[in-house]
N, C-alpha and C positions, 0 to 999 in steps of 0.2 A: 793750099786752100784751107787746109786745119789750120795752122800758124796764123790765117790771117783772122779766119772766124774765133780763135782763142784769144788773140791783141784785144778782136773788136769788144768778146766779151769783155777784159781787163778792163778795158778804156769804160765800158756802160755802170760796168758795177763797180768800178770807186771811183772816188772824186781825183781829181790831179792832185800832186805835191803840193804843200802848201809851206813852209818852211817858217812862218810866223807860228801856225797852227802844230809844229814838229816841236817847236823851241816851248812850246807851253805847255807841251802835253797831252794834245789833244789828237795826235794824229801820228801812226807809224809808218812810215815807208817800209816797203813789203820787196825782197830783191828776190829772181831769180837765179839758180845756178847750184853747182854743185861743189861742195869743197874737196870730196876725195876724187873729183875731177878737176879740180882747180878753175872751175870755168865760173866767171863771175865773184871773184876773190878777188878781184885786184879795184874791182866796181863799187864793192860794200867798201871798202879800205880807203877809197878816194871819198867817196862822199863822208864819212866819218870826217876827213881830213874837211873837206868843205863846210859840212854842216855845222857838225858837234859843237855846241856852247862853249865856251873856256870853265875851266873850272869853277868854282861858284862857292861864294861865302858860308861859313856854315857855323852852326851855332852850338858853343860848348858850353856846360858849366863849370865856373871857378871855382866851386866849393861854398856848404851851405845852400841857399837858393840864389845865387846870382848865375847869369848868364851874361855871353858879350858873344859877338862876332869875329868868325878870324876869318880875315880876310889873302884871298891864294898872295897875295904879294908881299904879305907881310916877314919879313926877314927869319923869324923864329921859325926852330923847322918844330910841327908839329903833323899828327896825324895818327889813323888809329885802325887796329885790325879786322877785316870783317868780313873772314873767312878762314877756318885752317883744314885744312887738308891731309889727312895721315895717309902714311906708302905709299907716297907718288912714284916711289920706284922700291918697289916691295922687296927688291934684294938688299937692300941699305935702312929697309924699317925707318924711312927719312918722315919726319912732318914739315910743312911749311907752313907759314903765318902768312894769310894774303893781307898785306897794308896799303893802306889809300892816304900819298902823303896830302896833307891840305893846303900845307902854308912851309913858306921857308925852304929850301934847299938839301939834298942829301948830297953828301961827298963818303967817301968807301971810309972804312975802319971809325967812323964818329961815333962820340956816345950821346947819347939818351938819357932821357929819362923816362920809366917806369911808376905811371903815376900809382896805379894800384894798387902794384906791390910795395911803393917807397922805396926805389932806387937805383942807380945808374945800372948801364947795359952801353956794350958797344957792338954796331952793327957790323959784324964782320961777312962778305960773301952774300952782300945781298943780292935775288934776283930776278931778270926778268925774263916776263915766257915771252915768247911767239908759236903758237901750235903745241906741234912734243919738242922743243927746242926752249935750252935754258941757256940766259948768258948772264956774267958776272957783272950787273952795274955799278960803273962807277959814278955817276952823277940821275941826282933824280930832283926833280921841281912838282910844285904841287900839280897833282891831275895824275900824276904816274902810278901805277900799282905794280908794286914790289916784291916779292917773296922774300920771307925773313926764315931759316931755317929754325925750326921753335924744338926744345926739350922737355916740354912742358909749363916753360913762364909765360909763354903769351896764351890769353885766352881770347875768343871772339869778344869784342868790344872796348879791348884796352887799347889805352892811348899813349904812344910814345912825344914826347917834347924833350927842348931841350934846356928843361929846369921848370917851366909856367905849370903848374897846377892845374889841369885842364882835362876834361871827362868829356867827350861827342857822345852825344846819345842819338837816338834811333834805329837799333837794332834791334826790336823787343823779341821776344819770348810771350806764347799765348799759349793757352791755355789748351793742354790736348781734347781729343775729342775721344778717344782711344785708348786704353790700355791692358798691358799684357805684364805678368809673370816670368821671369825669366828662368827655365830650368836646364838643368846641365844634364848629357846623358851619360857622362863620363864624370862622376863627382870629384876624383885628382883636379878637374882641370879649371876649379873655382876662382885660383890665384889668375888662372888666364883670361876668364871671363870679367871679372873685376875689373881687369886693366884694360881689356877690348870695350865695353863699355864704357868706363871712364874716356877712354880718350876718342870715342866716335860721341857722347853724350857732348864733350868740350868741343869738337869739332860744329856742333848743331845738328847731327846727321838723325840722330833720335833724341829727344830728352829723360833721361834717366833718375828715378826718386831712389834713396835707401830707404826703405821704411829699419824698423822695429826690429833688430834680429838679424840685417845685415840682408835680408832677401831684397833683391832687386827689381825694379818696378819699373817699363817701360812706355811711354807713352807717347804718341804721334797723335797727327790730325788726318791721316790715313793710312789703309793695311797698306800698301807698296814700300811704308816706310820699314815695317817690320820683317818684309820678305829682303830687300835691301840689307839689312844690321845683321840678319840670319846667317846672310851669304857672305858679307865681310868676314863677318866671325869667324869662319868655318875657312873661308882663304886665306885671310891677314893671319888670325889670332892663333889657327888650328883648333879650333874650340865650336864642336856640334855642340848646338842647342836647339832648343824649342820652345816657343811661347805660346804660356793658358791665358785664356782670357780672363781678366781679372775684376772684382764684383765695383767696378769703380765709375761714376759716371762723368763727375770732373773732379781737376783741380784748381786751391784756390790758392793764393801766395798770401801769406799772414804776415801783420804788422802788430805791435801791440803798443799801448800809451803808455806802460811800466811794467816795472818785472815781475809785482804780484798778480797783474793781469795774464802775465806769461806764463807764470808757474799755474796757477788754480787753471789755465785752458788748456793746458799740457797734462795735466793730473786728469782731468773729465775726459778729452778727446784723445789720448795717448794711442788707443786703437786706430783712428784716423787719421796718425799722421805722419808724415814723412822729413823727408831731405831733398833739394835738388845736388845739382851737381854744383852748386858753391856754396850751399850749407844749409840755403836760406829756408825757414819751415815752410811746409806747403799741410792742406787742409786738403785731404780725402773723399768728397761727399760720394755717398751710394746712389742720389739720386738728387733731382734740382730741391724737390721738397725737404729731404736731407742738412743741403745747404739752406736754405731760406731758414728755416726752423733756427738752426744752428748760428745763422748773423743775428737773426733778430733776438736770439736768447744775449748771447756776447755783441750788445751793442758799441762797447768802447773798442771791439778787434776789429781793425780793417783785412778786407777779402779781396786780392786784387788777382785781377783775370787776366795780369799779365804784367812782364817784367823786362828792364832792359839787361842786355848780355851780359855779363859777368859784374854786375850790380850784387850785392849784399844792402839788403833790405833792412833797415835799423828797427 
């Protein structure tokens, strides 16, 4: 009798499936069941297979302001990272590069190219999950997501092809709402901190500034992010810290129209400014009135509230 009065409520309060209204965006199918019971995993998994769109065209830039569509059938294999993951198995200190190929074909041992660094790479031991379960793919068509074991050259947003000049964008970076001070309680352990930040900041997990002096700058768009990066640290890295809250209200990402523009805002704002984790300058404000004061004095400096992933800002 519960079972049937909990249907009846299901049934009153949402509408039926509607699978035009799924493919648009406008409506999710809701499943129950348990996955460390296995019960209703095999339900979601079919209808993926039923539903799910085919892959879908997507729009890259070619360098300067041009753009074009690469469409999944297209022979060239292109596609691009957007997601990495450190310690997935914390005995081996492994990272992986999650990639979403778009177009073109993988086959094992092929090279690449590396648009942003400018240069070949060959994909050796690429992989795919199912659960906690990895295996060695040897063929992948656009729609598949990969794991690319990364050393440090792939970052979130770069795009591997093979030779096309080609950038995916839409993975931005916005503007924290949040930040904190990063301090060491153990000061030997600075080199470790450096690199545990570095590589959870490249991951996306926190966003990370240098300022001025090499002190480090941490900022998210909420606290759970900071209690998360605390406890990485302290597992991965072996490195206790602690974060002050710091006198910062946002930040702004800076462009300037030429160098003398660059240097004379750099000479005046030097106190307010930082570094992200790919170089690019960011602008400090203490508070909104802070900033506004500060645009409308430097009218020819663009302030942008937000940036795509591993973009260096000209």
């Amino acid at each position: 009798g519960q079972l049937r009065e909990d249907v009846e409520l299901i049934d009153g309060a949402s509408p039926p499936f509607d699978l035009d209204a799924f493919l648009a965006g406008q409506q999710s199918p809701v499943f129950f069941g348990s996955g460390i019971n296995n019960f209703g995993v095999q339900e979601i998994l079919q209808s993926l297979i039923d539903w799910a769109p085919p892959p879908q065209a997507r729009v890259a830039g070619t360098g300067g302001e041009g753009t074009r569509m690469v469409q999944p059938a297209e022979p060239g294999f292109t596609g691009f990272v957007f997601k990495i993951q450190a310690n997935m198995d914390p005995k081996h200190r492994d990272r992986i590069a999650f990639f979403r190929i778009c177009s073109g074909r993988y086959s094992a041992g092929m090279k690449v190219r590396h648009v942003r660094a400018g240069r070949d790479m060959k994909l050796a031991n690429v992989l795919t999950f199912m659960a906690n379960e990895r295996v060695i793919m040897e063929d992948g068509v656009a729609g598949d997501i990969v794991g690319i074991h990364n050393h440090g050259q792939l970052q979130i947003g770069d795009t591997l092809t093979e030779g096309e000049n080609l950038g995916f964008k839409g993975i931005p970076y916005f503007s924290p709402e949040m930040f904190r001070a990063a301090r060491l309680r153990d000061p030997l352990k600075s080199k470790q901190l450096q690199k545990g930040l570095q590589e959870l900041g490249e991951e996306g997990a926190i966003q990370v500034f240098e300022l001025e002096g090499g002190q480090m700058l941490l900022g998210a768009v909420g606290v759970l992010q900071f209690e998360i990066v605390a406890q990485r640290l302290k597992d991965e890295y072996k490195v206790d810290a602690f974060f002050e809250a710091a006198d910062i209200h946002t930040a702004r990402w800076l462009t300037f129209p030429d160098d003398l523009t660059r240097r004379n805002f750099e000479r005046e704002q030097a106190l307010r400014l930082g570094k992200d984790i790919d170089g690019n300058p960011v602008y400090l404000a203490s508070s909104r009135y802070n900033l506004e004061v500060t645009a409308e004095k430097w009218p020819k400096v663009t302030f942008h509230a937000t940036r795509e992933h591993g973009e260096v800002l000209g």
